[in-house]
mmCIF file as gemmi writes it, N, C-alpha and C atoms, coordinates in Angstrom:
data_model
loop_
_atom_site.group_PDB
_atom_site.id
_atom_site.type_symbol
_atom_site.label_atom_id
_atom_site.label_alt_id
_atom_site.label_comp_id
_atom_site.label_asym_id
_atom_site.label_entity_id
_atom_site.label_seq_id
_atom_site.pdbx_PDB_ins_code
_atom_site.Cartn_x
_atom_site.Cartn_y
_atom_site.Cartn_z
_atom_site.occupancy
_atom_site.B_iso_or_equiv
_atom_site.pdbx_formal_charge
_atom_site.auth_seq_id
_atom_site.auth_asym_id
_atom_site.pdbx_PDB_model_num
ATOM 1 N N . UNK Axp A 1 ? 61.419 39.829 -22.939 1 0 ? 1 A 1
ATOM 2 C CA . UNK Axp A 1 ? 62.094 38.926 -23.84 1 0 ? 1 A 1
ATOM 3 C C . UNK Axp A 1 ? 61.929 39.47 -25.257 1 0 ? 1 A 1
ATOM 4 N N . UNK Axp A 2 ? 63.202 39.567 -25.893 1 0 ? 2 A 1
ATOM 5 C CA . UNK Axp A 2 ? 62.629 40.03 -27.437 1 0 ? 2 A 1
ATOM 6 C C . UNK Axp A 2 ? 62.453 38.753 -28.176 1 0 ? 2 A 1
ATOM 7 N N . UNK Axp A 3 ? 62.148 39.513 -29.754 1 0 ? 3 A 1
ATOM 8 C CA . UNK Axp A 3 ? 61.597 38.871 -30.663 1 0 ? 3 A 1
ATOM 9 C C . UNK Axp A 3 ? 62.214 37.541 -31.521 1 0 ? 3 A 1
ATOM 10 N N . UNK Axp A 4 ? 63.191 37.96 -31.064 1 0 ? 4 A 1
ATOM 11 C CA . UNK Axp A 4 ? 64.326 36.991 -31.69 1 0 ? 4 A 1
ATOM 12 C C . UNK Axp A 4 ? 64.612 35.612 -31.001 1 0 ? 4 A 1
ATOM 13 N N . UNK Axp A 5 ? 64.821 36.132 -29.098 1 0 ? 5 A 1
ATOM 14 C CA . UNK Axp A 5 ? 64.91 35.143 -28.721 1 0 ? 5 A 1
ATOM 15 C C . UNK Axp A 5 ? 63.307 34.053 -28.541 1 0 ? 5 A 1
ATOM 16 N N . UNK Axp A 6 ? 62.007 34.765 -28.838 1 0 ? 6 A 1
ATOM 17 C CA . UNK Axp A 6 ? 60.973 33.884 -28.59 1 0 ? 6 A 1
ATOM 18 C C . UNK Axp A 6 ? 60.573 33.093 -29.64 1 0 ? 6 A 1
ATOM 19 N N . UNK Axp A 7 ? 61.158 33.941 -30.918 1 0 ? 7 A 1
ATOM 20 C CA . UNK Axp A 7 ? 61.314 32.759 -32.129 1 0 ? 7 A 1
ATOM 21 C C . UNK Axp A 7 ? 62.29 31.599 -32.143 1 0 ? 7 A 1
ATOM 22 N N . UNK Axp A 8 ? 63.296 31.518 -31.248 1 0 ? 8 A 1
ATOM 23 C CA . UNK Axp A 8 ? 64.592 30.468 -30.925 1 0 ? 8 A 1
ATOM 24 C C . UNK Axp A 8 ? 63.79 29.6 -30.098 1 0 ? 8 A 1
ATOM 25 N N . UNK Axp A 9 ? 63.151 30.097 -28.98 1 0 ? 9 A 1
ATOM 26 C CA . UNK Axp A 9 ? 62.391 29.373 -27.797 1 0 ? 9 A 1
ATOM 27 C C . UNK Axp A 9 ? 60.952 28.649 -28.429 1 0 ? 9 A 1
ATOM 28 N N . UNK Axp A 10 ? 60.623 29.55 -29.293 1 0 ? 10 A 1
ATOM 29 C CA . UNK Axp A 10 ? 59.369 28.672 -30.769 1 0 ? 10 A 1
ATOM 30 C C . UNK Axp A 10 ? 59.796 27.739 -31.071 1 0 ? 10 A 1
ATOM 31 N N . UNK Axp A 11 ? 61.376 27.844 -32.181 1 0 ? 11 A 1
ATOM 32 C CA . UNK Axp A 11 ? 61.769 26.958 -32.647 1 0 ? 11 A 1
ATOM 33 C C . UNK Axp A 11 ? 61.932 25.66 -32.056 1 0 ? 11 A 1
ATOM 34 N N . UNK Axp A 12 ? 62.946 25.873 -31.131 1 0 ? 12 A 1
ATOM 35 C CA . UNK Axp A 12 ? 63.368 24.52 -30.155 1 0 ? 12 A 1
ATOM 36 C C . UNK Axp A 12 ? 61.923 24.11 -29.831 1 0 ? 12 A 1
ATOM 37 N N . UNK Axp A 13 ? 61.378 24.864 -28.899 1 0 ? 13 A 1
ATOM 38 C CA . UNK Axp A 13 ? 59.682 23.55 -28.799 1 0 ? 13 A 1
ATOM 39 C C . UNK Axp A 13 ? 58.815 22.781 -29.75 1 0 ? 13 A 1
ATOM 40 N N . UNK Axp A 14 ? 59.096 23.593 -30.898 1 0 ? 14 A 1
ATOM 41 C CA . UNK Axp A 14 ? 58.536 22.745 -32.093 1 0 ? 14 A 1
ATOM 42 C C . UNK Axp A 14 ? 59.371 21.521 -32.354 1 0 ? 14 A 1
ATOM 43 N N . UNK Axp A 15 ? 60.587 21.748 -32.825 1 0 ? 15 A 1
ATOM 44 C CA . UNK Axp A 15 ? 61.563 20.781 -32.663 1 0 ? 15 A 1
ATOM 45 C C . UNK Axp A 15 ? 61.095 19.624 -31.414 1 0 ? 15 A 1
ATOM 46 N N . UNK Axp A 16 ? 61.132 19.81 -30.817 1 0 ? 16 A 1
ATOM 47 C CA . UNK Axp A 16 ? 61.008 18.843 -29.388 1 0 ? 16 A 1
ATOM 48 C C . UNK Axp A 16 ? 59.363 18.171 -29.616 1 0 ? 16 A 1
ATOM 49 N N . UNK Axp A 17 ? 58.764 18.871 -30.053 1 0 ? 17 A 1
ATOM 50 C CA . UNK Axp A 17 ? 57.056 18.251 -30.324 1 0 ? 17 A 1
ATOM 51 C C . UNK Axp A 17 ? 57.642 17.324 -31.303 1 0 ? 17 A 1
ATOM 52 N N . UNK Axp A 18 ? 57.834 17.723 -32.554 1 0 ? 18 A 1
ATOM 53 C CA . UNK Axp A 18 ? 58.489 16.658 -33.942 1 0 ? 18 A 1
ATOM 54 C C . UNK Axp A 18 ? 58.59 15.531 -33.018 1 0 ? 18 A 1
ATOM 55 N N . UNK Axp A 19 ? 60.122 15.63 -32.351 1 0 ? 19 A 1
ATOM 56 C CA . UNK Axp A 19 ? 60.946 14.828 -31.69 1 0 ? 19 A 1
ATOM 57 C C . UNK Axp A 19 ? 60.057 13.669 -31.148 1 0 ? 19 A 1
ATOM 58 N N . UNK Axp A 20 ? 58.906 14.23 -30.116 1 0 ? 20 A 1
ATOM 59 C CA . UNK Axp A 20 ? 58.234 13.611 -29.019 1 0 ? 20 A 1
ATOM 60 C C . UNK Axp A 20 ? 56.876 12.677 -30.497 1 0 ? 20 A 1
ATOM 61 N N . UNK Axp A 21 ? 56.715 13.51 -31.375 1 0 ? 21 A 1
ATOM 62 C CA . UNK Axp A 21 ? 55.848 12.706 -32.189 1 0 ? 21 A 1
ATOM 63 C C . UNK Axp A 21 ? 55.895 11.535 -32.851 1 0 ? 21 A 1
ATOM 64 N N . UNK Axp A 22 ? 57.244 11.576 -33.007 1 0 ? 22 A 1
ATOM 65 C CA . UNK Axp A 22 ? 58.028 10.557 -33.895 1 0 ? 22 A 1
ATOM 66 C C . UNK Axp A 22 ? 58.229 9.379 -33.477 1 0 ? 22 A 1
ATOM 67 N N . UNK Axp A 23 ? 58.738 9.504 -31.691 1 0 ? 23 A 1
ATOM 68 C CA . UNK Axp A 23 ? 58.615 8.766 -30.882 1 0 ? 23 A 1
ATOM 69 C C . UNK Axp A 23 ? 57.859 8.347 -30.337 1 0 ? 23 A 1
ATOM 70 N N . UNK Axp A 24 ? 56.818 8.754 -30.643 1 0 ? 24 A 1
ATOM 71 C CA . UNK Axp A 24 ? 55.638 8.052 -30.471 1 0 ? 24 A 1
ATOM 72 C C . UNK Axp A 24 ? 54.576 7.113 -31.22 1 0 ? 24 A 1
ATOM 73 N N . UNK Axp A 25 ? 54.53 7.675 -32.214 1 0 ? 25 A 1
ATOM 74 C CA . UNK Axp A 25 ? 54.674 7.154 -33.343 1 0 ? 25 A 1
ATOM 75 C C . UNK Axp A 25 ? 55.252 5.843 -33.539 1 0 ? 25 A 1
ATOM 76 N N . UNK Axp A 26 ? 56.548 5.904 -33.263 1 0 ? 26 A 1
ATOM 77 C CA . UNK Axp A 26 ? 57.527 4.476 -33.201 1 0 ? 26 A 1
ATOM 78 C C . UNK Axp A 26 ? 56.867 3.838 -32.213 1 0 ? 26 A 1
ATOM 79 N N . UNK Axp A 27 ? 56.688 4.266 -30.95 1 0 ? 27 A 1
ATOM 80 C CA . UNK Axp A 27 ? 56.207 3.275 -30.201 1 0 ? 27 A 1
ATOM 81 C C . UNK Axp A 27 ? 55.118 2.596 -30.52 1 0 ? 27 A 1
ATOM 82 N N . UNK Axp A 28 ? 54.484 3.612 -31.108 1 0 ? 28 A 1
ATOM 83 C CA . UNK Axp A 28 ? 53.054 2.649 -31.112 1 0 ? 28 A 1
ATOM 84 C C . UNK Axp A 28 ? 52.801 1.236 -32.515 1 0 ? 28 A 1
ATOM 85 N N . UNK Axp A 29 ? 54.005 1.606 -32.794 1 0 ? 29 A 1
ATOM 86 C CA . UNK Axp A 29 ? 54.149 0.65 -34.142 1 0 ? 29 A 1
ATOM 87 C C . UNK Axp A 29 ? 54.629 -0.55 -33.571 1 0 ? 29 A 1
ATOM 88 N N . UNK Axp A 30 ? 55.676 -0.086 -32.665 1 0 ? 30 A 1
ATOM 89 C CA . UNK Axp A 30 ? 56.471 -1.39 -31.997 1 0 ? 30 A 1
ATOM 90 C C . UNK Axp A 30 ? 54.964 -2.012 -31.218 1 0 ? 30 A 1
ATOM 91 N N . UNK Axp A 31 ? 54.41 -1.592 -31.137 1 0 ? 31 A 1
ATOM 92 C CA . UNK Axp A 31 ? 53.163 -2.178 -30.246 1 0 ? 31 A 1
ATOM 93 C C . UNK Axp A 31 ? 52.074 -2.804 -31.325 1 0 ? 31 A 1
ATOM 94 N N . UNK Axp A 32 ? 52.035 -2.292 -32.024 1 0 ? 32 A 1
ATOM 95 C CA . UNK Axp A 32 ? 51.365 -3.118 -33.468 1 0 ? 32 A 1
ATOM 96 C C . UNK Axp A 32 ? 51.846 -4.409 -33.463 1 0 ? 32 A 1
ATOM 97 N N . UNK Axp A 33 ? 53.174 -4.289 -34.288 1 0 ? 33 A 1
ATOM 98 C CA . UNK Axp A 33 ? 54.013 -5.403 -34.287 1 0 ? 33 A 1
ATOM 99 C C . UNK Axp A 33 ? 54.27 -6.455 -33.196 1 0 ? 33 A 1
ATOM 100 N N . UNK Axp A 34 ? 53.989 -6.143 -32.001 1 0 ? 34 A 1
ATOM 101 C CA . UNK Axp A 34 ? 54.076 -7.133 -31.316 1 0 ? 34 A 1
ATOM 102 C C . UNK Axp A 34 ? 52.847 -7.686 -30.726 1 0 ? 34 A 1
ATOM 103 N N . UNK Axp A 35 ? 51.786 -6.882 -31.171 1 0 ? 35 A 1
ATOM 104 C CA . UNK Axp A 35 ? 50.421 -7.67 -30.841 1 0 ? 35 A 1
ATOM 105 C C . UNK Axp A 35 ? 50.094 -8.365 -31.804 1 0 ? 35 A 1
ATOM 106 N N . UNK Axp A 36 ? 50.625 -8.053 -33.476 1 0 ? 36 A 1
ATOM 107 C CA . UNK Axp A 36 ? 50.511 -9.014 -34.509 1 0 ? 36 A 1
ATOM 108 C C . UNK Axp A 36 ? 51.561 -10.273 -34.043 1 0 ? 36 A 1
ATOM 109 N N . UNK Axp A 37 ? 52.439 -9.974 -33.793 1 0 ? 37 A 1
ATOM 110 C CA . UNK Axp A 37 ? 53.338 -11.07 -33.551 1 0 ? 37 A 1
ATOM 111 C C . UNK Axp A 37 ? 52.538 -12.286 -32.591 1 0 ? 37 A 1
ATOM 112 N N . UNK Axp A 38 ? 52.62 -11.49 -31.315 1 0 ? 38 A 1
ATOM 113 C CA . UNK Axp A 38 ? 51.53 -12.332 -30.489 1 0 ? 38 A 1
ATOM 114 C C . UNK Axp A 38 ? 50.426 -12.886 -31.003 1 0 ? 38 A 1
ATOM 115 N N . UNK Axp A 39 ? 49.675 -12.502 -31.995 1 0 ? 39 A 1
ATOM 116 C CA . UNK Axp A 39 ? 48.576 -12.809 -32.511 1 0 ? 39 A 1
ATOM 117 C C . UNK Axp A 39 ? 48.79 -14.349 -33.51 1 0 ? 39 A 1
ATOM 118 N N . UNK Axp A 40 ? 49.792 -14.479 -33.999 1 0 ? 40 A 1
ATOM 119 C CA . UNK Axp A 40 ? 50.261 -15.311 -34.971 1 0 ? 40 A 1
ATOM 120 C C . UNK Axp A 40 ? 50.628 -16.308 -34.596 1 0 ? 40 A 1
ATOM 121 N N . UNK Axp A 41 ? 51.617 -16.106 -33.157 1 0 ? 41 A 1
ATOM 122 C CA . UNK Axp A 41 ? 51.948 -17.293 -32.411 1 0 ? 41 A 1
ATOM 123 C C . UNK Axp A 41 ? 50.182 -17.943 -31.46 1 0 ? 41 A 1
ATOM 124 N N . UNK Axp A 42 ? 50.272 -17.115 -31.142 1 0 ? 42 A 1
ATOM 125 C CA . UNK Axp A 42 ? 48.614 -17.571 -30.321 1 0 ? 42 A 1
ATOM 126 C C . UNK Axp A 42 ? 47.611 -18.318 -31.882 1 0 ? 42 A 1
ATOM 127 N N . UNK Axp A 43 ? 47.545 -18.028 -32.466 1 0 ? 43 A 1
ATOM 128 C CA . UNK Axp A 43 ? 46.587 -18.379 -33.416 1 0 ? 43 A 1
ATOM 129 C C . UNK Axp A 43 ? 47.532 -19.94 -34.543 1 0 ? 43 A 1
ATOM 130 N N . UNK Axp A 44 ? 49.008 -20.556 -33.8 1 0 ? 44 A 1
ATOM 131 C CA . UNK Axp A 44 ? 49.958 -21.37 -34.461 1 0 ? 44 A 1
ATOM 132 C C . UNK Axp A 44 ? 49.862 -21.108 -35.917 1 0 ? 44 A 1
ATOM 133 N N . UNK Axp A 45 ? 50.186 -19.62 -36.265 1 0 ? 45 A 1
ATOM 134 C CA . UNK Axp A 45 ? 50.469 -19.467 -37.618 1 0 ? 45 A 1
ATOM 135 C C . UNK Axp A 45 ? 49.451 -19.25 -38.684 1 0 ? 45 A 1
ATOM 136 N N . UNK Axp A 46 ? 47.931 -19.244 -38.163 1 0 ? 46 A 1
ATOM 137 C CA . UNK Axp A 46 ? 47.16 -19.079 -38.63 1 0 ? 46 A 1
ATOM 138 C C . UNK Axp A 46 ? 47.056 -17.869 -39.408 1 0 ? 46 A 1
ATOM 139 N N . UNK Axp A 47 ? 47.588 -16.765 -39.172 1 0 ? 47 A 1
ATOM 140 C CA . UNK Axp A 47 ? 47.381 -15.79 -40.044 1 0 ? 47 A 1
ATOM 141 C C . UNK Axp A 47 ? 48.479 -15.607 -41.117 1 0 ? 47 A 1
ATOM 142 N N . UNK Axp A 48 ? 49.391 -16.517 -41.64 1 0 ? 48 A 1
ATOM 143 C CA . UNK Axp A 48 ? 50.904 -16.56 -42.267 1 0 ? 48 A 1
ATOM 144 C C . UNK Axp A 48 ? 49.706 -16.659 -43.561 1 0 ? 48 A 1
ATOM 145 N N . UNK Axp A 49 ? 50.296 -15.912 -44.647 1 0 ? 49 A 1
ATOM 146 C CA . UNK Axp A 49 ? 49.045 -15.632 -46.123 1 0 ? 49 A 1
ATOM 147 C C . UNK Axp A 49 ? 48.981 -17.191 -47.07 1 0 ? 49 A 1
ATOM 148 N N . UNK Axp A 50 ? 50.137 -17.872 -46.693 1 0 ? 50 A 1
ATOM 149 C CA . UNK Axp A 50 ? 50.058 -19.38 -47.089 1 0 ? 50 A 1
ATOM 150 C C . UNK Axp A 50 ? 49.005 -20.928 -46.441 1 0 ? 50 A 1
ATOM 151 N N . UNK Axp A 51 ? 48.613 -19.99 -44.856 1 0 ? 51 A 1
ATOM 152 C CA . UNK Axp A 51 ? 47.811 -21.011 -44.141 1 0 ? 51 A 1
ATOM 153 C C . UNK Axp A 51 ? 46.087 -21.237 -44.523 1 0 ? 51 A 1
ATOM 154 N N . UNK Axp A 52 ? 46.058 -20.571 -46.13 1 0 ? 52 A 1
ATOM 155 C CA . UNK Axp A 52 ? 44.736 -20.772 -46.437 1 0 ? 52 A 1
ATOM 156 C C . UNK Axp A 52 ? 43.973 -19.313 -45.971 1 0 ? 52 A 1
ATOM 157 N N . UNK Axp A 53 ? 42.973 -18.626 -46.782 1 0 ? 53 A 1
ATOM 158 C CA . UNK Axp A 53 ? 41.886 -17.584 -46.269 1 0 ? 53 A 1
ATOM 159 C C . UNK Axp A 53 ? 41.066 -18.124 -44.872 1 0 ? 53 A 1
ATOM 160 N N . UNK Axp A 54 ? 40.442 -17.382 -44.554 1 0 ? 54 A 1
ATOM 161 C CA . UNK Axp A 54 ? 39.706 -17.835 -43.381 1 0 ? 54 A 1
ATOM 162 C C . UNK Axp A 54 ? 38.85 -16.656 -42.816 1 0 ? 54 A 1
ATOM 163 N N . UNK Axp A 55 ? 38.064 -16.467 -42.443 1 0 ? 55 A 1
ATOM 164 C CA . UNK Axp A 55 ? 37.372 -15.237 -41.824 1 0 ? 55 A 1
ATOM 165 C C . UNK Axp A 55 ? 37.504 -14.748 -41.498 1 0 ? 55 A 1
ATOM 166 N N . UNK Axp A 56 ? 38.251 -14.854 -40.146 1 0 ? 56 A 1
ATOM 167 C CA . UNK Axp A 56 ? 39.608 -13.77 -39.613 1 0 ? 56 A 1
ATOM 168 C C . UNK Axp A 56 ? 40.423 -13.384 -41.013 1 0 ? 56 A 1
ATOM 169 N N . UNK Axp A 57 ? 40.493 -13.76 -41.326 1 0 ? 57 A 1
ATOM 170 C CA . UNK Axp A 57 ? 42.048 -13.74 -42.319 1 0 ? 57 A 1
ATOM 171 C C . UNK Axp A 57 ? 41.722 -12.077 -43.031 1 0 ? 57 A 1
ATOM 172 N N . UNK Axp A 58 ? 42.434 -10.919 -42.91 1 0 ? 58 A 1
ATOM 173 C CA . UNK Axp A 58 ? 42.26 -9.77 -43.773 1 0 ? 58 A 1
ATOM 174 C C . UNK Axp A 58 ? 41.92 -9.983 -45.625 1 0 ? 58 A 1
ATOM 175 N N . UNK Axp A 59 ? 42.509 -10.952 -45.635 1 0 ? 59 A 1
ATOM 176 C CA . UNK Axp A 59 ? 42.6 -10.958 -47.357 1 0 ? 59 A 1
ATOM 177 C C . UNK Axp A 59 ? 42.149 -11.687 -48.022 1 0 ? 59 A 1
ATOM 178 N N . UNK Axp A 60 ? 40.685 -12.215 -46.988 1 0 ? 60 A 1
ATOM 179 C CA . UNK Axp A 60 ? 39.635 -13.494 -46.961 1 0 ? 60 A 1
ATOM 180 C C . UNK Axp A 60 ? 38.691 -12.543 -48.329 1 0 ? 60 A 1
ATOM 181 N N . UNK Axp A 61 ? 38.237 -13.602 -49.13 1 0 ? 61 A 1
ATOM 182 C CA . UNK Axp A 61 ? 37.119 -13.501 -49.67 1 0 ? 61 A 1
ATOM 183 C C . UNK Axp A 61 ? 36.201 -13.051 -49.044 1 0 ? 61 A 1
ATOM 184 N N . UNK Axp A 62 ? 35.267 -12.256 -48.877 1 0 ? 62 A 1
ATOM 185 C CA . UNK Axp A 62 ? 33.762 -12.448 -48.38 1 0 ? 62 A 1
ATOM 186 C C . UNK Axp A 62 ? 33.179 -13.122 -48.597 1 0 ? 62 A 1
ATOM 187 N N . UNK Axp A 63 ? 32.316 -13.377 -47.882 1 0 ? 63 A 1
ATOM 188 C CA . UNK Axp A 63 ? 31.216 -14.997 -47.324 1 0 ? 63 A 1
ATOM 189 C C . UNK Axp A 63 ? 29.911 -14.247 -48.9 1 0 ? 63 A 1
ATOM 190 N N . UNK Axp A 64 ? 29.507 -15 -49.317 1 0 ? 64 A 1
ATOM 191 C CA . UNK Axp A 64 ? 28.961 -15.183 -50.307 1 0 ? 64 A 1
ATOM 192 C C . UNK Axp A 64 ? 27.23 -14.409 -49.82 1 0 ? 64 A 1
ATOM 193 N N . UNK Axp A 65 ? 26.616 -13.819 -50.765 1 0 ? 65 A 1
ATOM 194 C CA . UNK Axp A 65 ? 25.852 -13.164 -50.044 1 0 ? 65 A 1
ATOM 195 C C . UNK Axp A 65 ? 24.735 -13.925 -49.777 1 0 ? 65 A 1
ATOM 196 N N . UNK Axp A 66 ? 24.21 -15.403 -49.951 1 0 ? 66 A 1
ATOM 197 C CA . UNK Axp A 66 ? 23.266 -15.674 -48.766 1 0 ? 66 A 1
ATOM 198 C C . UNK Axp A 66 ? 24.16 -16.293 -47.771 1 0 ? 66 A 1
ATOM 199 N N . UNK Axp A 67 ? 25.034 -16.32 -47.06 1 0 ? 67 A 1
ATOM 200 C CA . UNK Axp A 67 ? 25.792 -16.735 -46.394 1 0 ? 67 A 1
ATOM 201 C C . UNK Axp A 67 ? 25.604 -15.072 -45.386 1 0 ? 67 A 1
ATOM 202 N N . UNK Axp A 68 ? 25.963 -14.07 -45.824 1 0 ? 68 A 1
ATOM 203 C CA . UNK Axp A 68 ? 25.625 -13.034 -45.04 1 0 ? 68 A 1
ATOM 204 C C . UNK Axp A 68 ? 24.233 -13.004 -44.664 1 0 ? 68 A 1
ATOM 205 N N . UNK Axp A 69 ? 23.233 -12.894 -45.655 1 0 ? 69 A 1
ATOM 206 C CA . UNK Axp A 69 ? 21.344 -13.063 -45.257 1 0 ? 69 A 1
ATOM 207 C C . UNK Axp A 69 ? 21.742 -13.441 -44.172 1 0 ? 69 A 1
ATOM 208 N N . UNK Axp A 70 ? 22.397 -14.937 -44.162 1 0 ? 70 A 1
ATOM 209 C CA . UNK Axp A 70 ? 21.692 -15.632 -42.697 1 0 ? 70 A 1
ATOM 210 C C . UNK Axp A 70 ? 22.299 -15.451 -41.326 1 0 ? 70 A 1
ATOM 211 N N . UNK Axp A 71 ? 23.383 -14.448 -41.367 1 0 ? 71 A 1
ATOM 212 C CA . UNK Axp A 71 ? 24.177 -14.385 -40.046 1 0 ? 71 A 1
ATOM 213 C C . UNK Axp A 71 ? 23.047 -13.3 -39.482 1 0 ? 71 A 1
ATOM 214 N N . UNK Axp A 72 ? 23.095 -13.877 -38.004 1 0 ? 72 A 1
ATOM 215 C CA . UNK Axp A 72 ? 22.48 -12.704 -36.949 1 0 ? 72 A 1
ATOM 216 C C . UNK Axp A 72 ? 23.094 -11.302 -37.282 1 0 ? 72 A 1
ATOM 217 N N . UNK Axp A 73 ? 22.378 -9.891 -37.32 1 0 ? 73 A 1
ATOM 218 C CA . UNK Axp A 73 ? 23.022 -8.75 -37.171 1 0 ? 73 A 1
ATOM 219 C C . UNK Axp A 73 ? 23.203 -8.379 -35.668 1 0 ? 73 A 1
């Protein structure tokens, strides 16, 4: 095989990795999104940024530091 054609046969497989990454990629987002989704309905809206902070909540305050002292590690 020459040189030319194993750089064409390079090319295209790289191409096709991209391809396969991207798509994967996507998938795994669509899978994010629908375990957050699920998560929101299971929890009746509890995590919507208007339903109040909460511990779960990502964008919760931290618990005050003797409030940490006293949790079990």
């Amino acid at each position: 095989m020459h040189v030319p054609q194993r750089r064409k046969i390079a090319s295209r497989l790289a191409e096709a990795l991209r391809y396969l990454q991207r798509e994967a990629r996507a998938a795994a987002l669509d899978e994010v999104a629908a375990a957050l989704a699920h998560a929101e309905r299971s929890a009746g809206g509890a995590c919507r940024p208007d339903a109040g902070a909460s511990i779960d909540h990502p964008g919760a305050a931290p618990a005050p530091v003797s409030d940490r002292a006293k949790r079990p590690s």
